[in-house]
N, C-alpha and C positions, 0 to 999 in steps of 0.2 A: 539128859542127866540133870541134876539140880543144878546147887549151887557153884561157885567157885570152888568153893572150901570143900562142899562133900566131894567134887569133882579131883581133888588133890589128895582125898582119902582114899577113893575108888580107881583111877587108873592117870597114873601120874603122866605117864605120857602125851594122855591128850589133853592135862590140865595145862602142862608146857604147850599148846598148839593153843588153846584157848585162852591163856593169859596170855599169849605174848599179840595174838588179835583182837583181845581185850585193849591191850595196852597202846599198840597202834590206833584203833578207832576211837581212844580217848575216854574208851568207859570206865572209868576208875573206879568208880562207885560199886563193879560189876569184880574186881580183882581182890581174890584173899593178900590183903595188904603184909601180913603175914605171913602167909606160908610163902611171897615173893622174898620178903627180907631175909629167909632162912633160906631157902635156894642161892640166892645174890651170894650172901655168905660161905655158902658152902662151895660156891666156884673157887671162889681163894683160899679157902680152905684146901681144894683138891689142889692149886697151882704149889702150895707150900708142901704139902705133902711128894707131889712130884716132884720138886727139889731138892726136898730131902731123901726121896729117894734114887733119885742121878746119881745125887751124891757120892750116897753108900757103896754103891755098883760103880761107879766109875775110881771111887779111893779102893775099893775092893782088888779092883786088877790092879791098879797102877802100886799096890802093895805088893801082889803077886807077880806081877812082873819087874821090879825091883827085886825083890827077896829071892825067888826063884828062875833065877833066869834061865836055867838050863832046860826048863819049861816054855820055856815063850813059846807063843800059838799066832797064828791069824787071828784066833779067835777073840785073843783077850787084845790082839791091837785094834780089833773093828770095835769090839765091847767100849773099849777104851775110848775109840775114836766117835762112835755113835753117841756115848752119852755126853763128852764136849760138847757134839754140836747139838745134840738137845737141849742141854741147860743152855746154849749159848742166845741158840731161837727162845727159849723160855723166856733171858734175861732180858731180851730184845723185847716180848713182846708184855713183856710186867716188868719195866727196869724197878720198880720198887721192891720187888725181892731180891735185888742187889742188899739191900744192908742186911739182909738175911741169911747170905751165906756163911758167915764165919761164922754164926751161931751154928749152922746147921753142920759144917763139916766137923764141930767139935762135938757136935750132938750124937752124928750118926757113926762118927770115926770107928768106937767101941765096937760097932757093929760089922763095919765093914772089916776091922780087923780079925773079930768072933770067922765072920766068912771065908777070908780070907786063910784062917787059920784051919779051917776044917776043909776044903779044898785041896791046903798046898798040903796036909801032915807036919807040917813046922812045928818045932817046937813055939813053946808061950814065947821065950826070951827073942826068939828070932826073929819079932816083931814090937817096932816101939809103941810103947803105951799111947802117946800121944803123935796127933799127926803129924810128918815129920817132914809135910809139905806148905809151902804159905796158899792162901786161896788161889792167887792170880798162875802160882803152880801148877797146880792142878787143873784148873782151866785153860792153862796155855798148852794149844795143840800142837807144840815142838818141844814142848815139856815130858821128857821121857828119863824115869830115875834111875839110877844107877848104883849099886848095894855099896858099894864104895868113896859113892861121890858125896862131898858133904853137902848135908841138908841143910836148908834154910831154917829155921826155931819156926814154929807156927805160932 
């Protein structure tokens, strides 16, 4: 194949197999400088996105299993319990997407309530506008809401 660069236009796969033994034997001269710094990028790109998407899915159930509880499942406590301990290994393994969560759970809330709401058939009002969990709530894995118990203000 040619170059770097045509090689990252033509089959990206083995441009990752050939930049990264590029970059081990020191040929730098031989690496689309470029198209590395846009890959680099986009791994943290994908890590925020996966956080933002825990997110959603994990305030999704723990809406639903709040609000409807004569519903509860296995299903939505493994849901529940799965996405904790993802975001938790996430946080662990990028603690700098810590200052990123209370952006993201106020980002993605609307969402997980839109889902949450088409799911349960609850009415709009049956659900608070705003999240009505604080972060460390919702991450904490003995953290289980209760439709009567009062909330913390997020």
């Amino acid at each position: 194949m040619g170059t770097n660069t045509e090689l990252y236009d033509q089959d990206f796969f083995e441009w990752t197999e050939t930049t990264a033994a590029l970059l081990r034997q020191g040929k730098w001269h031989d690496v689309d400088m470029e198209a590395c710094a846009e890959e680099i990028e986009s791994l943290g790109n994908r890590d925020k996105r996966e956080l933002g998407s825990r997110l959603q899915v994990l305030v999704m159930h723990l809406l639903k299993w709040c609000y409807q509880p004569s519903e509860r499942s296995g299903s939505w406590c493994s849901t529940i319990n799965t996405q904790r301990l993802e975001l938790t290994v996430l946080l662990e393994q990028s603690p700098s997407l810590r200052r990123l969560v209370e952006a993201n759970l106020t980002r993605r809330y609307p969402y997980a309530r839109e889902g949450a709401l088409a799911e349960t058939g609850l009415s709009e009002a049956a659900l608070p506008q705003a999240c009505p969990w604080t972060v460390a709530q919702v991450l904490d894995e003995d953290f289980w809401p209760e439709e009567n118990a009062s909330h913390d203000a997020h």
